[in-house]
VEXZA-159959 format. One record per residue: x, y, z of N, C-alpha, C in turn. Coordinates in steps of 0.02 Angstrom, whole numbers, plus 50000, padded with zeros to 5 digits. Example, Ala and Ser with C-alpha at 12.3 -4.5 7.8 and 13.67 -1.06 7.14 Angstrom:
% VEXZA-159959
> 50660 49716 50390 50615 49775 50390 50660 49835 50390 $
> 50642 49888 50354 50684 49947 50357 50645 50002 50394 $
% end
This chain:
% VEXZA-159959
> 50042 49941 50000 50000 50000 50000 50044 50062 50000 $
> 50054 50085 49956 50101 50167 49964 50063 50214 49983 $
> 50109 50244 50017 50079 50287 50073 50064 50274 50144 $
> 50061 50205 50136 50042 50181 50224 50108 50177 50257 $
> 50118 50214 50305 50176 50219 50333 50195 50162 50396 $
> 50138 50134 50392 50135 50089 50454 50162 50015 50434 $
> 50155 50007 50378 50176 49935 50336 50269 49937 50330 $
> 50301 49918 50374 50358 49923 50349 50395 49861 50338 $
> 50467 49856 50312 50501 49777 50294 50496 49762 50375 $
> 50498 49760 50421 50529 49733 50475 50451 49717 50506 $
> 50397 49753 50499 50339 49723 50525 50305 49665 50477 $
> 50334 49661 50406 50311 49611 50367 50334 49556 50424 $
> 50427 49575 50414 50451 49503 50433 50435 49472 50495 $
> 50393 49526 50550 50395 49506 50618 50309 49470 50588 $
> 50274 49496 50547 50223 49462 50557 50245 49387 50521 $
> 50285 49369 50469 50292 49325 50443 50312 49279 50487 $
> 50364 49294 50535 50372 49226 50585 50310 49223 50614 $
> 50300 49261 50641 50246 49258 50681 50201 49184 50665 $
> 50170 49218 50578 50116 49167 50563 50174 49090 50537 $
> 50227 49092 50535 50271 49016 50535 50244 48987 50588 $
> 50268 49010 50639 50264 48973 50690 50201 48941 50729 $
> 50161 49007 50732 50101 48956 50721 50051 48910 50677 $
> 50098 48936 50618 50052 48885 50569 50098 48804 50583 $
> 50165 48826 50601 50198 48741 50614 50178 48721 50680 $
> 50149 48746 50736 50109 48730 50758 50032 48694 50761 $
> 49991 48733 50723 49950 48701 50682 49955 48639 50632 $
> 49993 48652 50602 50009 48603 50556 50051 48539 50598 $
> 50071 48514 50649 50120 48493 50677 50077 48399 50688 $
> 50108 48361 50659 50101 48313 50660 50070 48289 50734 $
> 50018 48257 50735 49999 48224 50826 49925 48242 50822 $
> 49908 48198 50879 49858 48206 50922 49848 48286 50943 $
> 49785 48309 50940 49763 48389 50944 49740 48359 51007 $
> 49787 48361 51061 49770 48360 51133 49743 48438 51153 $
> 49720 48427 51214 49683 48480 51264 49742 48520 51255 $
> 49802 48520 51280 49862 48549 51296 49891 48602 51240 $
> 49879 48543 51162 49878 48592 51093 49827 48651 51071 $
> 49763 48623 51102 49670 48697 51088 49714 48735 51147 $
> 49701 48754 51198 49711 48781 51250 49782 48836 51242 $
> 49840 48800 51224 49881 48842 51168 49867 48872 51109 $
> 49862 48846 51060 49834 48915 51036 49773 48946 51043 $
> 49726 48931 51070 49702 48973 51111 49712 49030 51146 $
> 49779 49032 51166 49803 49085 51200 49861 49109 51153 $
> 49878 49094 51117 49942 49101 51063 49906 49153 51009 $
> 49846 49152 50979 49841 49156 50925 49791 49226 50936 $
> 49748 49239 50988 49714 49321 51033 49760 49345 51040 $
> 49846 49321 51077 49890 49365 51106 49926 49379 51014 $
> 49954 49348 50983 49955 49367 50924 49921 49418 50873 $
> 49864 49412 50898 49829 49488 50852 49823 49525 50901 $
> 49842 49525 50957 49859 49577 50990 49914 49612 50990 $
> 49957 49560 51001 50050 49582 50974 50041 49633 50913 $
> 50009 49603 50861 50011 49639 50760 49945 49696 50787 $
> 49903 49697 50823 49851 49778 50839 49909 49830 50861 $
> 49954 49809 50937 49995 49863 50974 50051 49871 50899 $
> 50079 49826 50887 50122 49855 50831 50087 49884 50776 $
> 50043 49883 50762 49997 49941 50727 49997 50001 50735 $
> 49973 49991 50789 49937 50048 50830 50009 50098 50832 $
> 50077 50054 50873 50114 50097 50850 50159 50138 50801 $
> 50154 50102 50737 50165 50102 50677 50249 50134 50678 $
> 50252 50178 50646 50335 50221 50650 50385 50219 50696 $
> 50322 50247 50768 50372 50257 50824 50399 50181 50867 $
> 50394 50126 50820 50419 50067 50824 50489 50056 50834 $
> 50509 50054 50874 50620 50031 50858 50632 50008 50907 $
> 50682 49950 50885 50712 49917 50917 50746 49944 50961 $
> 50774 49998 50963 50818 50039 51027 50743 50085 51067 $
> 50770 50085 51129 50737 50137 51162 50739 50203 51114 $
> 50667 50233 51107 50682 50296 51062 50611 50334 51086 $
> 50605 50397 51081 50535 50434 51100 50524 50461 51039 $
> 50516 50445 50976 50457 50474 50935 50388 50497 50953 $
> 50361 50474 50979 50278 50508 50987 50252 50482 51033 $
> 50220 50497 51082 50176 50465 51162 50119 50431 51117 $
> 50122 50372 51120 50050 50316 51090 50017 50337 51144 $
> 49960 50330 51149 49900 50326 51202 49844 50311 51177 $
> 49824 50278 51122 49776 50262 51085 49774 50174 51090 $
> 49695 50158 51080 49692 50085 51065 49727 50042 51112 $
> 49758 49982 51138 49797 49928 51180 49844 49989 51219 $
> 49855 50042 51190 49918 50068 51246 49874 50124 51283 $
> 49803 50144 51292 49765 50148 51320 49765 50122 51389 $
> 49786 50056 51380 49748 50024 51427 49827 49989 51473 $
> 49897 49993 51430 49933 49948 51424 50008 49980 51391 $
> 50053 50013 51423 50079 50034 51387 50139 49984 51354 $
> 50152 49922 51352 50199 49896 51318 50164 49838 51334 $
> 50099 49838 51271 50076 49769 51236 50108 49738 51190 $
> 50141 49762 51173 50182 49688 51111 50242 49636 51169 $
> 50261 49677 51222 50293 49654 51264 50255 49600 51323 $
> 50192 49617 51342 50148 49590 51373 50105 49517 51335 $
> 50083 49543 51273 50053 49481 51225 50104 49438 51176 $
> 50167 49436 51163 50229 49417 51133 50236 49369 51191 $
> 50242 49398 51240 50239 49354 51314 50182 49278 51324 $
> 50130 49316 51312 50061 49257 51319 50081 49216 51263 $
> 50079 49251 51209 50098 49214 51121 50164 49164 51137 $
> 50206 49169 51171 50249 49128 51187 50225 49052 51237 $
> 50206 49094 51270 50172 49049 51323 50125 48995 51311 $
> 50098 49015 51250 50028 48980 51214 50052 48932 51173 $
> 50108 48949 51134 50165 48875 51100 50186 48848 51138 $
> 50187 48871 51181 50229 48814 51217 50192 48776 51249 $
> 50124 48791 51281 50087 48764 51298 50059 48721 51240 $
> 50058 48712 51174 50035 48685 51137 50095 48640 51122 $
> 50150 48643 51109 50215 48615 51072 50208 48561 51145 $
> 50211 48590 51215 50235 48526 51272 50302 48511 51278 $
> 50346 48566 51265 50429 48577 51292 50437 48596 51332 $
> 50427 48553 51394 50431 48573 51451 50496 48609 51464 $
> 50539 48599 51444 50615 48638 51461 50617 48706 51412 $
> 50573 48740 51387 50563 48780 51324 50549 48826 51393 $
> 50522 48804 51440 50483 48860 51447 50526 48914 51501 $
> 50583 48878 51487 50639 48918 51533 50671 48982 51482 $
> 50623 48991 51443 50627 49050 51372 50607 49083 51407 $
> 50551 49080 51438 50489 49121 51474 50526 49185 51538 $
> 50575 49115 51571 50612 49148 51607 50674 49199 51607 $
> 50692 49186 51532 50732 49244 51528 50695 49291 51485 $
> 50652 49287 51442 50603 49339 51393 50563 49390 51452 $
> 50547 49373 51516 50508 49416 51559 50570 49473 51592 $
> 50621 49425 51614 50640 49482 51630 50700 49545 51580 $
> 50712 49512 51521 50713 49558 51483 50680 49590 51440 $
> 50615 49589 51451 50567 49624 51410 50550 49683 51478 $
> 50546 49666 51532 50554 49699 51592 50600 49763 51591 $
> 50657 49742 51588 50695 49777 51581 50709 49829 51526 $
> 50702 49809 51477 50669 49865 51401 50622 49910 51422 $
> 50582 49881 51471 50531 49898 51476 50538 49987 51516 $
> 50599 49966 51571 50614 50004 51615 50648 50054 51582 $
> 50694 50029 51542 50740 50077 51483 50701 50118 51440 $
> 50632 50105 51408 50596 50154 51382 50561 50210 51405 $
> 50525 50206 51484 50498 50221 51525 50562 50287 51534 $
> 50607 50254 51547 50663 50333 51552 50668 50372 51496 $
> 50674 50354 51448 50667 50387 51371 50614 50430 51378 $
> 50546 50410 51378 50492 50433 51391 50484 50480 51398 $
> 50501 50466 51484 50485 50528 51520 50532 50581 51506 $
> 50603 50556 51506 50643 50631 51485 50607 50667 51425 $
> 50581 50626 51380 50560 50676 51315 50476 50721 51329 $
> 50434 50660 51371 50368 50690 51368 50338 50731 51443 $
> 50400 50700 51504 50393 50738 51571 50352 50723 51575 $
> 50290 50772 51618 50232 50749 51658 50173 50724 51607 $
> 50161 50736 51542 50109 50718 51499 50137 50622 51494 $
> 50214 50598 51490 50224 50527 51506 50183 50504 51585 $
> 50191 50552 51645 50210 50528 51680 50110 50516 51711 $
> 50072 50575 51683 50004 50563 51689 49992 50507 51662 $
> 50016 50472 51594 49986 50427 51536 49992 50367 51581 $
> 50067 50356 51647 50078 50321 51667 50012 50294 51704 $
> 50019 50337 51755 49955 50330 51818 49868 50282 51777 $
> 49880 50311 51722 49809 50269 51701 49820 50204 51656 $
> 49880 50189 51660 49897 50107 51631 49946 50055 51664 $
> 49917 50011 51627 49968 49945 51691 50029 49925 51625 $
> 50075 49906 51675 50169 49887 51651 50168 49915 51567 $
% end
């Protein structure tokens, strides 16, 4: 779409794994145990949630801590680092479906460095937006 500024190479490619992985999920040879619905189940809501917040934030997207523009619209309303929060569940939901029990020690290091990004942006933030960050704060969770 030219002109849409929100479509870029790097959100193709994040959506493209995205849908790999759960389609080799889906697609994955076996018994569709309780353990596999119940995963994606939770894999595949937190997934279009992950691709809404990266929407939603479109540009001011980057991999480094950076303050382009205060989101406060739509999931960061409610949530200010949903791709970090549902990337999280979306993880959680393969794995709950795949049954790698030793996988899920991903979990344990993905929380607390998504945590920590988390903390690193929050300073960005506020140095750039001061008290209009620091109100946006008070009315959303992590």
């Amino acid at each position: 779409m030219p002109g849409n500024e929100k479509i870029t190479p790097f959100f193709v490619f994040q959506f493209c794994v995205v849908l790999l992985v759960i389609s080799a999920v889906v697609l994955r040879p076996g018994e569709w145990s309780t353990a596999r619905w119940i995963g994606l189940g939770i894999a595949i809501p937190a997934a279009v949630l992950v691709f809404t917040g990266r929407w939603q934030l479109g540009r001011s997207f980057s991999v480094t801590p950076q303050a382009r523009a205060l989101v406060t619209h739509g999931v960061y309303s409610k949530i200010r680092n949903p791709i970090y929060v549902f990337s999280a569940m979306m993880l959680l939901g393969i794995l709950i479906a795949l049954q790698y029990r030793y996988a899920f020690l991903l979990l344990a290091v993905l929380i607390p460095v998504q945590t920590i990004r988390a903390y690193q942006e929050t300073k960005v933030l506020e140095a750039r937006f001061g008290d209009e960050y620091r109100e946006y704060r008070k009315g959303t969770w992590f």
